[in-house]
C-alpha positions in Angstrom: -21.2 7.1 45.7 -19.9 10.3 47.0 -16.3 8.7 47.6 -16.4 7.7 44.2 -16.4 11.1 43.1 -14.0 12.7 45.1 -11.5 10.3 44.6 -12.2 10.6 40.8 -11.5 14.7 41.4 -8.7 14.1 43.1 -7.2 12.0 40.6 -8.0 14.4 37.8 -6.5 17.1 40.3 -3.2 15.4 40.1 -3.4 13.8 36.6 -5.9 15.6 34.2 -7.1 13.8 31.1 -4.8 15.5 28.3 -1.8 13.6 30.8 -3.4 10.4 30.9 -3.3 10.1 27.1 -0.2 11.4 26.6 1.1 9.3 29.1 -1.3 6.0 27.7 0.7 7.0 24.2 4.0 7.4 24.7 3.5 4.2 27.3 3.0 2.5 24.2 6.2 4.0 22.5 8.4 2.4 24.8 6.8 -0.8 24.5 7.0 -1.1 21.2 10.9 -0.2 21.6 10.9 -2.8 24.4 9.8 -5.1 21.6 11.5 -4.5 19.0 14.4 -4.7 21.3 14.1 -7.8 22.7 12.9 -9.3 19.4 16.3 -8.3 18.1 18.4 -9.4 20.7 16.8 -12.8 19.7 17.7 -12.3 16.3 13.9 -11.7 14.9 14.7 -8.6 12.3 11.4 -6.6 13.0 12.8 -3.9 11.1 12.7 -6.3 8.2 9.5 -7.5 9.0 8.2 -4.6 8.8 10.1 -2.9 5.6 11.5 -0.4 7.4 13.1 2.3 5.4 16.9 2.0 6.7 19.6 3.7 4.8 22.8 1.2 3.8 25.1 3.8 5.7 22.8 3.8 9.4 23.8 1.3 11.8 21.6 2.5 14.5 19.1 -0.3 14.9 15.4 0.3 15.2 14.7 0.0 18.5 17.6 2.9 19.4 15.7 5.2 17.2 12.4 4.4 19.1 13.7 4.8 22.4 15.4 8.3 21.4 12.2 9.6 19.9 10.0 7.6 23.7 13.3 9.1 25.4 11.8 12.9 23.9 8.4 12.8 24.5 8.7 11.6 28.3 11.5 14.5 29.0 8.3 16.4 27.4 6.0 14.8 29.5 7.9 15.1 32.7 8.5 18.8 32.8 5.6 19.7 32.0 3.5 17.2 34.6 6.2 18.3 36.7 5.6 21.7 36.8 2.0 20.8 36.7 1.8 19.7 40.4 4.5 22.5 41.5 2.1 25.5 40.3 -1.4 23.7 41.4 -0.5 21.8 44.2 -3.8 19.8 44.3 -6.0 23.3 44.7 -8.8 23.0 42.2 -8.9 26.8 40.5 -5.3 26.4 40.0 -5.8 23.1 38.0 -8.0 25.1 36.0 -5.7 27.9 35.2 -2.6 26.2 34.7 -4.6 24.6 32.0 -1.7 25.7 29.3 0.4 23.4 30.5 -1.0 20.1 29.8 -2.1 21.7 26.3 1.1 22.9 25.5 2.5 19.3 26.3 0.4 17.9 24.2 0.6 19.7 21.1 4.5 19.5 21.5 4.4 15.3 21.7 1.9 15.1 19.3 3.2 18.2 16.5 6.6 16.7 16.8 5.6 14.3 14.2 4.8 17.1 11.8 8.0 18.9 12.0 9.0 19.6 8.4 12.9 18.8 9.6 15.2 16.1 7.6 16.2 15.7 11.5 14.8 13.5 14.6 14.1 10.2 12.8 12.2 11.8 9.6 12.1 8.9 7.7 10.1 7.4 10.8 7.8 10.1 11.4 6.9 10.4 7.5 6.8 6.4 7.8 4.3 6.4 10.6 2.1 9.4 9.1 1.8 7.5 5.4 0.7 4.2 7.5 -1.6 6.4 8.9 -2.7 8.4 6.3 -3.6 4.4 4.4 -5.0 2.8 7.3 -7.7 5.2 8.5 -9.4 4.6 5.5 -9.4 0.9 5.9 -6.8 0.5 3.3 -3.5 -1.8 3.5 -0.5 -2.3 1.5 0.3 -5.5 -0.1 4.2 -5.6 0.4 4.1 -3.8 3.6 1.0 -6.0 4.9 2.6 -7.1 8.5 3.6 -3.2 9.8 0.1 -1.9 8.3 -1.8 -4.9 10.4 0.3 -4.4 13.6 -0.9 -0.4 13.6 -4.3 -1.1 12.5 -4.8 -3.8 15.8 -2.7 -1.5 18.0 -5.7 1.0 17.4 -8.1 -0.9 18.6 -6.8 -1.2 21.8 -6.3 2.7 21.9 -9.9 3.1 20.6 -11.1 3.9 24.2 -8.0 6.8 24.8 -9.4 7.7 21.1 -12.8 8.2 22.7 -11.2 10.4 25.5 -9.6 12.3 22.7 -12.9 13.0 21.3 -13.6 14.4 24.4 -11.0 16.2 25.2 -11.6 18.1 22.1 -14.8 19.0 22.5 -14.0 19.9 26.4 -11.4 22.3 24.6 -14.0 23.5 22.1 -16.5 24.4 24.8 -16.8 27.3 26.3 -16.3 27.8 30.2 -14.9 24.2 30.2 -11.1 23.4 30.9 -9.7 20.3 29.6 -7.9 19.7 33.5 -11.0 19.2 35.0 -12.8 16.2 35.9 -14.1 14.4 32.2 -18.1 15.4 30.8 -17.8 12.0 29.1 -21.0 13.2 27.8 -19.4 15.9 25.9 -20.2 15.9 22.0 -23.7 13.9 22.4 -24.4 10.3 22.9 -23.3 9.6 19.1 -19.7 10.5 18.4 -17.8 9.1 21.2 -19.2 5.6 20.4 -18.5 6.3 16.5 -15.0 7.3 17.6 -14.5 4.1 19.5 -16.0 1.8 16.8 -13.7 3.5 13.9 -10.3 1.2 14.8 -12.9 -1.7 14.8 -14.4 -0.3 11.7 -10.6 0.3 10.1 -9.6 -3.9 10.5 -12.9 -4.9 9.5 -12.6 -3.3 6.6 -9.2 -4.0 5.8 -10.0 -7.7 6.0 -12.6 -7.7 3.4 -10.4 -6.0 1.2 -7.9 -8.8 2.0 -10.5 -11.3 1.5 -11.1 -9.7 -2.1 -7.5 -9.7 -3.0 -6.9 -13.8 -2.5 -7.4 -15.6 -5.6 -10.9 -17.7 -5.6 -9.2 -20.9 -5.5 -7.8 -20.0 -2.0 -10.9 -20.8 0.0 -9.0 -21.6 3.2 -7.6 -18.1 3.2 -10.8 -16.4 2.3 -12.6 -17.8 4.6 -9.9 -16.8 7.3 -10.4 -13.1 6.3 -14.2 -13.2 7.0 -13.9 -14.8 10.1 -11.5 -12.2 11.1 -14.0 -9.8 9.8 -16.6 -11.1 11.8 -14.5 -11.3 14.7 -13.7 -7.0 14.3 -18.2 -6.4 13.9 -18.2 -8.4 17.5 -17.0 -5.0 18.5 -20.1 -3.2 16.9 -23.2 -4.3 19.5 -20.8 -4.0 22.2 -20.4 -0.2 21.6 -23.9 0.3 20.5 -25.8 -1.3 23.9 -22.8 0.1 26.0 -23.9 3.8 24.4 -28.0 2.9 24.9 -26.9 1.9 28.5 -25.1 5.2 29.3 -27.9 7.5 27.6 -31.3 5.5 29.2 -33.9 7.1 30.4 -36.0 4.7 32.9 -39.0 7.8 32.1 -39.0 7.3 28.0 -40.8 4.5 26.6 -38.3 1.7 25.6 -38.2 -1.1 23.5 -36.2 -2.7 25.8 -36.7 -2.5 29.1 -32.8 -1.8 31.2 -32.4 -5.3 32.6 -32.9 -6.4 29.0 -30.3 -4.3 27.6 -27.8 -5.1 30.4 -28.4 -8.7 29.7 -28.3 -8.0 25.9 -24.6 -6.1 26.6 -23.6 -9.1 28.7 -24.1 -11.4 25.3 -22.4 -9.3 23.4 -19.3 -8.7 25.4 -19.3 -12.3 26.1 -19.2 -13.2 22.7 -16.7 -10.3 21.4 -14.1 -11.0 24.4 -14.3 -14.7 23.8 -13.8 -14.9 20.1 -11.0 -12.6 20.3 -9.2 -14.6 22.6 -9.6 -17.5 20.9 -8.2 -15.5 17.4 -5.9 -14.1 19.5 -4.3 -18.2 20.6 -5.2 -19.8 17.5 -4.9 -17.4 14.8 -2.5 -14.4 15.8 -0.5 -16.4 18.0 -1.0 -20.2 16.1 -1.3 -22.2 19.2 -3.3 -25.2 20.0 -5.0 -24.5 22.5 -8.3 -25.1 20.8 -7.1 -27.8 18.8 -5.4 -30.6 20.8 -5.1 -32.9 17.7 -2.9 -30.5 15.3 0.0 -30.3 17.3 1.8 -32.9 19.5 2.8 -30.3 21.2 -0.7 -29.0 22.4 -1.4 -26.6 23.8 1.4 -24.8 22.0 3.3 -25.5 18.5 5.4 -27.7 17.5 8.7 -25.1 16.2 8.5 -22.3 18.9 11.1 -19.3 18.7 10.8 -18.6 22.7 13.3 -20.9 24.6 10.6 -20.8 27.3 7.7 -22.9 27.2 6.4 -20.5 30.0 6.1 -17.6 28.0 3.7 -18.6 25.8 1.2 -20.1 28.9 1.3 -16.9 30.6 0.6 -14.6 27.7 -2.5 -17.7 27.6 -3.3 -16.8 31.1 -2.8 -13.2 31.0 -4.8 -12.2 27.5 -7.7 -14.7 29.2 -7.8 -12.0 31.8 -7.3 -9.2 30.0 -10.0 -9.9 27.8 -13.0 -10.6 30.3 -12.0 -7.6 32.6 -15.7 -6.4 31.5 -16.6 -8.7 34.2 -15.7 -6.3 36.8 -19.1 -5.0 35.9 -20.5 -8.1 37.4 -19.2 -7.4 40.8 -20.8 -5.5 42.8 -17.7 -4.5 44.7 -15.6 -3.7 41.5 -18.1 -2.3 39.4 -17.5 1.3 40.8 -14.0 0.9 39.2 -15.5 1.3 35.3 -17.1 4.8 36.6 -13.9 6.3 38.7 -11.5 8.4 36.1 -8.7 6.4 37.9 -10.6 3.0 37.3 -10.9 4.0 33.5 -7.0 5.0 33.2 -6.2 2.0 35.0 -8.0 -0.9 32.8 -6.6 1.4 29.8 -3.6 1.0 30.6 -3.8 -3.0 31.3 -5.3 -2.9 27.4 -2.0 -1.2 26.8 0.1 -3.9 28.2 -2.3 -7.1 26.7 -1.5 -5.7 23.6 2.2 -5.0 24.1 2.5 -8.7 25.3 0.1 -9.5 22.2 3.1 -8.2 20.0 5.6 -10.6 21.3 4.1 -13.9 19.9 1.9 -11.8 16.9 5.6 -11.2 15.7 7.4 -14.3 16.4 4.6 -16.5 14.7 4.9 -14.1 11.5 8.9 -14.7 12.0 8.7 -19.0 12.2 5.1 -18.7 9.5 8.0 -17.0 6.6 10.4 -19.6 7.5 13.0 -17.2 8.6 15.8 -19.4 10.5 18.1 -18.2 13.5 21.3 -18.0 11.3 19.7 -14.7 10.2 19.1 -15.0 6.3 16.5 -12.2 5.5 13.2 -13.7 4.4 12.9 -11.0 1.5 15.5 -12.8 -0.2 14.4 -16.0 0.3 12.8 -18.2 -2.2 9.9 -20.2 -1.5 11.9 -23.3 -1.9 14.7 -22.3 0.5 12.4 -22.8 3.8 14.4 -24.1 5.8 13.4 -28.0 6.7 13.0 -27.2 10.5 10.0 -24.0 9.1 6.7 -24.1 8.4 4.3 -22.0 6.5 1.0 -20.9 7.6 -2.0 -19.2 6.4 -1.2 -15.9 6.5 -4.8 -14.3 7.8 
């Protein structure tokens, strides 16, 4: 549709690809400082939780430090998307020229993390950069399990803005091609953007088999948890691989599927991945009853509940639901057009954003009520197995 792509040219006019990640990343910063700060105010430690290296002498809680370092990178952000609009002013060879200034952005947000200063929140930065430096490849720590888990799953919902990374690489790399105009999503061949987007995938899928190793062989409950969770993560696998066939067929080359096939063989997949992640996601991540009205009198939540609300946990039930199955926009022929417009894409990324900010919430409060950790705020580090309070309960920890 020729509207389609003007209004996608448009849109990158005003808000070319190295600013939607930016702004997709540090989006996610100030959620997770949202979080962390509601969490707190609730009296759920997550800095605990999560082992986070705090001096005896600092008093500045955790979620101050990740507003400051959010607070940065959109001051960062702003000026330079700012200044952006004042020197192109929607005129499509000045988009092109002013191409320094998202770069320049970008490297700036994203270096900031590297600076070799004992100021701006080191111990954090280093913190973040050793997760990362374990996680992408597939390992996990055994005392700092929780914060390693909560990194590894808030990649795969950035594994598509890691695909548009990938190509705004190779956009960089190429020559005659600025990174502010509109996305060649076919940039670096058929093969690497998929692999890219499969990696976070590949990352907790690996991580659980390695958990699933380390459980004693007694512990079959647990074991089997870890391969379910496994299999859950390889859902992702034939999802990428028929979405990439899709994009790259060629209705002239002999296939062995023909293309009604393979959308009806991406339709199963998706299906099945979206589905069996929401139901991990309420029964497993979250340890609601949904799915299981006979474990809990309580059904379709839990019995002991840190959220006053009742409502909270139905609409994060609702919403994830949603979340989840917006793949079947593709099934509509009026809102299919929104997977191919760059605005469409930066939208339903950004909603992936927010599922998995709202995912956090209860992720973290079940981990909080599963260690037994009680409102009078003793910290569960120090707590011995047999001091669970009467009112906790322990759960499989998958």
């Amino acid at each position: 549709m020729d509207l389609d792509v003007d209004t996608s040219e448009v849109f990158t006019m005003f808000m070319p690809l190295p600013y939607r990640i930016l702004a997709l990343f540090i989006a996610g910063i100030w959620g997770w400082g949202f979080a962390v700060h509601y969490l707190h105010s609730i009296r759920i430690d997550v800095g605990s939780m999560i082992r986070y290296p705090q001096l005896s002498t600092d008093t500045k809680p955790l979620h101050r430090r990740v507003y400051d370092f959010a607070f940065f990178q959109t001051v960062v952000f702003g000026f330079s998307l700012s200044a952006f609009w004042m020197f192109t002013k929607g005129d499509e060879q000045a988009v092109i020229d002013w191409e320094v200034l998202p770069l320049s952005a970008f490297f700036i947000i994203l270096g900031v993390f590297f600076l070799p200063l004992h100021t701006f929140h080191r111990r954090g930065r280093t913190r973040i950069l050793r997760m990362l430096r374990r996680i992408l490849v597939g390992g996990i720590d055994r005392d700092a399990r929780f914060a390693d888990l909560l990194l590894s799953d808030a990649l795969t919902s950035y594994a598509k803005v890691l695909g548009d990374l990938w190509v705004n690489g190779c956009m960089f790399f190429t020559k005659h091609v600025s990174t502010t105009s509109k996305p060649d999503r076919e940039c670096g061949g058929t093969f690497f953007v998929p692999l890219v987007i499969a990696f976070p995938s590949y990352i907790r899928f690996q991580q659980c088999i390695i958990e699933y190793f380390r459980c004693p062989a007694g512990a079959k409950a647990e074991r089997k948890g870890h391969l379910l969770n496994a299999l859950k993560y390889s859902t992702a696998f034939p999802v990428i691989i028929t979405s990439a066939v899709q994009r790259g067929f060629d209705p002239n080359v002999p296939h062995m599927l023909s293309e009604a096939s393979l959308s009806r063989l991406w339709l199963l997949f998706v299906f099945i991945n979206s589905f069996y992640s929401f139901y991990w996601d309420v029964t497993r991540d979250w340890d609601l009853t949904l799915f299981h009205p006979d474990q809990s009198p309580d059904y379709p939540l839990r019995e002991i509940r840190h959220f006053a609300p009742s409502l909270i946990y139905y609409c994060a039930i609702i919403i994830d639901f949603f979340l989840r199955a917006t793949w079947s926009l593709k099934l509509n022929a009026h809102l299919d057009h929104l997977n191919t417009l760059e605005s469409g894409i930066f939208t339903l990324q950004l909603l992936e954003v927010f599922r998995r900010w709202m995912w956090t919430f209860l992720r973290v409060e079940k981990e909080f009520v599963s260690r037994g950790v009680m409102a009078g705020g003793m910290d569960f580090f120090e707590m011995e197995e047999g001091e669970l309070g009467e009112g906790s309960v322990k759960l499989e920890d998958f």
